[in-house]
N, C-alpha and C positions, 0 to 999 in steps of 0.2 A: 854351772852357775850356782854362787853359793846363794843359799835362801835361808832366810829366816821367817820363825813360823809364829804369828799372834793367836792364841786360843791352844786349847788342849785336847779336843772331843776327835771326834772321829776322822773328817776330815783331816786334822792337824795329823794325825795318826797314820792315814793311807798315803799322804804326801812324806809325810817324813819318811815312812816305811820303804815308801818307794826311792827317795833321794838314797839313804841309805844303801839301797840292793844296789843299784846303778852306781855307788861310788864318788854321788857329787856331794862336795861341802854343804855341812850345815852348821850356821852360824849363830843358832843358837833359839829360844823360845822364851817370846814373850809370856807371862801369865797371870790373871789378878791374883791382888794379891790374898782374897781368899777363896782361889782353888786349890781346889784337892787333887787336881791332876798330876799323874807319873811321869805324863809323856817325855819332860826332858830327860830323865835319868834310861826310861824303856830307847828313847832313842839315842843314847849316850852323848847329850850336847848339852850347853851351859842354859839355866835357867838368868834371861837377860831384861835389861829394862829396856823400854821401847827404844829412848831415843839411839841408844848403842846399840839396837839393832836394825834403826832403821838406817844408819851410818854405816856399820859391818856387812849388808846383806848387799845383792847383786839384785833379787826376788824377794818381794814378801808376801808371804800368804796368810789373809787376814782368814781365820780358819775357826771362828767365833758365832754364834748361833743366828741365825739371818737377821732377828731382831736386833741386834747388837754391830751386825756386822758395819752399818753406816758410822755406827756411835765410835767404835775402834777404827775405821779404815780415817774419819776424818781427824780421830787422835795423836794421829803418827805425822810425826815433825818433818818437816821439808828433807826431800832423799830423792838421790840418783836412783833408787832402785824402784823396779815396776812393781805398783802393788794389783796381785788379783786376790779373787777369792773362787772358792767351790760350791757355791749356791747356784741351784738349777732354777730357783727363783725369783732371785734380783739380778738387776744390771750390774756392768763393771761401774766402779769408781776408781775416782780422781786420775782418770784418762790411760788405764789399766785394762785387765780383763777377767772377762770369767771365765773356772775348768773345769766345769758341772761331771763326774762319776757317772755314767751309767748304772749305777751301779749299786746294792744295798750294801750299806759302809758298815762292817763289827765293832762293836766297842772296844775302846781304847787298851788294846794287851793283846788281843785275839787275833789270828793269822790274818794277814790281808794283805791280796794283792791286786795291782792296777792292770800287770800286763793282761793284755786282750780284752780289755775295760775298755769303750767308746768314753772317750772326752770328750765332751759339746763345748763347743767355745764359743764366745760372743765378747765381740768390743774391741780395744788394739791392741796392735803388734802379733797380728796373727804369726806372723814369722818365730816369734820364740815359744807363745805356746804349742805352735805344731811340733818345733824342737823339743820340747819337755815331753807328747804325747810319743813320739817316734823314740827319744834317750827311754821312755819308761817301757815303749812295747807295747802301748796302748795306742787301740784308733782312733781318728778324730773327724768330730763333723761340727759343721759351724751354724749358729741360729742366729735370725735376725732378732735386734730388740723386740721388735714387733710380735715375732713368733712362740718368744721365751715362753709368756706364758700360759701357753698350749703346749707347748714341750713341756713344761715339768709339769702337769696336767698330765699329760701321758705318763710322764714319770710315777707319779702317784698311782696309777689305776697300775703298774708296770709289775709293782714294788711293795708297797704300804697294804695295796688294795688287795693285793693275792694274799699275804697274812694275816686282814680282816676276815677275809673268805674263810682260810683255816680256822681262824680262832672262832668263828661261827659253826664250822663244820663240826669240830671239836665238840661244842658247848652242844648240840644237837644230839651226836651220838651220844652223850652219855646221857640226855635225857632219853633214849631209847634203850637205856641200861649200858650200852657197852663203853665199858672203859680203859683208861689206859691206850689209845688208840691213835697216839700221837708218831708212832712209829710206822705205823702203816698208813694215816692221814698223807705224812711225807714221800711216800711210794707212790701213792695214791698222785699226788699232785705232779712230781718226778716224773708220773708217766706219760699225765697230761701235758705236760711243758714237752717232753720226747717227742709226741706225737705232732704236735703244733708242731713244734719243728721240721719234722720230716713231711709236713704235708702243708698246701697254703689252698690248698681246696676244703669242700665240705669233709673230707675225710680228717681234718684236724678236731672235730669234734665228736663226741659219740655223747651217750646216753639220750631223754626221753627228745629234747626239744628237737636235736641233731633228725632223729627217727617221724617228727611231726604227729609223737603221740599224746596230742592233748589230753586224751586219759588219766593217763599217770600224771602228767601237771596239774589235772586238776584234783587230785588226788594228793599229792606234795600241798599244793595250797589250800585243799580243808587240813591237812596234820599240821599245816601251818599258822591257822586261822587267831593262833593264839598270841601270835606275835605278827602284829601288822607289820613292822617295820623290815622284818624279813623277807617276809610272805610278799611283799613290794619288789625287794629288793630280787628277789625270783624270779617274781614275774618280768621284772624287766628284763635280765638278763635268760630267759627262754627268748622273748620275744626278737631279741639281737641275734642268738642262735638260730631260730627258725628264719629269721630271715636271710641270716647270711649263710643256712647250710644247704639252702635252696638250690 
């Protein structure tokens, strides 16, 4: 299916990426006119204007930032071709669908790939999106309107929320003197994800809460005492630990 791509960010990148490896036509990318995005040239296809892409394309993927994404999907001039988008947090429009990434997407130039990526789809013509999940080598699972947003909810804590944690752990240790620790941070986390993985009991967790040593948490929460907003943020997640390591 030849597709044509509106936006230039990430998404627009991972899909194009992907057409690309698999071999299918791409018809070209929309883009305002003042971005500074590569993407057409990285993806070797014609930088196009909408309506000649909404006329040449088979698919369009309106691949523009969620705020915007209503503004551009209802821009695009009457066309045969199905338009979705890759937002885990809006609906399909104009009787299309969505192909939410599982997935943390790299900025636009840097390696990325879909296969073995969970696509979530929601809205119509499940029939072609599970085609594009299945041509790319990626799995698919499907969310009700209803549900969406609690899945990208999940998404967030999945995603977003585990590089807040670092970027906190980070900013800790060097207040503790030790620096440069962004290499071992990522082992560190690496190992944690290993473990979860290989375990769906209490054995997926280790350190104080896992142990039920409120000692040591309450001892984290006075070296914490300085930053409430953390010292919260701790506490609650020991208290999800203790609970579930029961």
């Amino acid at each position: 299916m030849r597709l044509g791509i509106l936006g230039g960010g990430r998404a627009a990148w991972a899909f194009g990426s992907a057409w690309k490896r698999i071999g299918w036509p791409l018809s070209g990318v929309w883009l305002r006119d003042d971005s500074h995005s590569h993407i057409a040239e990285l993806l070797e296809t014609a930088r196009m204007e909408m309506a000649d892409l909404a006329r040449d394309s088979e698919l369009l993927l309106v691949a523009v930032s969620d705020r915007a994404i209503v503004e551009v999907a209802n821009a695009v001039p009457e066309t045969d071709a199905l338009i979705f988008h890759a937002s885990g947090a809006l609906l399909s429009l104009r009787g299309g669908f969505s192909l939410h990434p599982l997935k943390a997407l790299p900025p636009v130039g840097d390696p990325v790939e879909l296969a073995d990526a969970l696509l979530v789809f929601e809205g119509e013509h499940r029939r072609t999106a599970k085609l594009i999940a299945a041509a790319i080598g990626a799995r698919f699972a499907e969310v009700s309107p209803e549900m969406k947003p609690l899945y990208h909810a999940a998404a967030v804590f999945g995603s977003n929320y585990v590089a807040a944690m670092l970027d906190v752990s980070e900013q800790m240790l060097a207040k503790a003197g030790i620096e440069s620790a962004r290499e071992p941070l990522i082992a560190l986390a690496q190992s944690a994800i290993e473990n979860w993985r290989r375990h769906q009991d209490a054995r997926r967790f280790t350190g104080p809460a896992a142990r039920g040593d409120r000692e040591v948490i309450a001892r984290h929460l006075e070296a914490l005492r300085g930053d409430p907003q953390v010292a919260e943020i701790y506490e609650l997640l020991a208290a999800i630990i203790l609970a579930s390591a029961k």
